[in-house]
C-alpha positions, 0 to 999 in steps of 0.5 A, spaced: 054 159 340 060 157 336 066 154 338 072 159 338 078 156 336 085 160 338 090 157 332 097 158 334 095 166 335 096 166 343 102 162 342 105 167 337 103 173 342 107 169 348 114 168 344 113 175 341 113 177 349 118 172 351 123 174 345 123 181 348 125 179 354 131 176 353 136 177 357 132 179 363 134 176 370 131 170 373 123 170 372 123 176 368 125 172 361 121 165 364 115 166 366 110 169 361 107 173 366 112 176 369 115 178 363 110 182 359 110 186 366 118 187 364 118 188 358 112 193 358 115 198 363 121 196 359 118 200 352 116 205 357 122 207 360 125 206 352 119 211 350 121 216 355 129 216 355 129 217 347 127 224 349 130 225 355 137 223 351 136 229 347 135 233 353 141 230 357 146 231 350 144 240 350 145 241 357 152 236 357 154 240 350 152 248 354 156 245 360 163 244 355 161 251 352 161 255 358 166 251 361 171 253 354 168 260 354 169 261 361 176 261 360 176 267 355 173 271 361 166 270 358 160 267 360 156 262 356 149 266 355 154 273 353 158 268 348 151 265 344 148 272 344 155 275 341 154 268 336 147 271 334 149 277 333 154 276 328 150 271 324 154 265 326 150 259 325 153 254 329 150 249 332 151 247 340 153 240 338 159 242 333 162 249 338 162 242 344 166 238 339 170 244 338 172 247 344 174 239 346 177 237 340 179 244 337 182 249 342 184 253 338 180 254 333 175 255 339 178 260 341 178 264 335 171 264 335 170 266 341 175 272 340 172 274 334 166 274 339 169 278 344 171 284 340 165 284 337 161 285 343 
């Protein structure tokens, strides 16, 4: 059988690790072990929240729409149904900003809304 020589291929899969665990506490950043358990519950938890983030900013985007909405004596679900209705195509994102942003101009919207429903 052949005699397998490594080259530099564990060393660079080591540093590959050990970079990534840069800035981890205590053995976590030192020791190879212990850092490729961190680092791989680490792209786990990166994997997982970048579709949680998604999820988080709608439901704080509703949250600031039925908030401003409420105001105007109507409730959120009223209110989108009122934006379809009417053909009005603005995102969540976009009515959030202008209901912390813009009072007024939200406060238009949500007029029109009223008087059409």
């Amino acid at each position: 059988m052949p005699r397998v020589t490594r080259g530099n291929k564990k060393l660079l899969r080591r540093k590959k690790i050990l970079k990534l665990a840069k800035g981890f506490f205590g053995a976590k950043r030192k020791n190879y072990r212990s850092a490729k358990e961190a680092v791989e519950r680490a792209l786990q938890y990166s994997y997982r929240d970048r579709k949680a983030r998604k999820r988080d900013f709608r439901a704080l985007w509703n949250t600031r729409i039925n908030a401003a909405v409420r105001e105007y004596g109507l409730s959120y679900s009223r209110f989108i149904d009122g934006l379809k209705k009417m053909d009005i195509r603005l995102n969540r994102k976009t009515l959030s900003n202008l209901a912390a942003s813009e009072p007024q101009t939200f406060g238009k919207i949500v007029e029109k809304v009223k008087s059409n429903a």
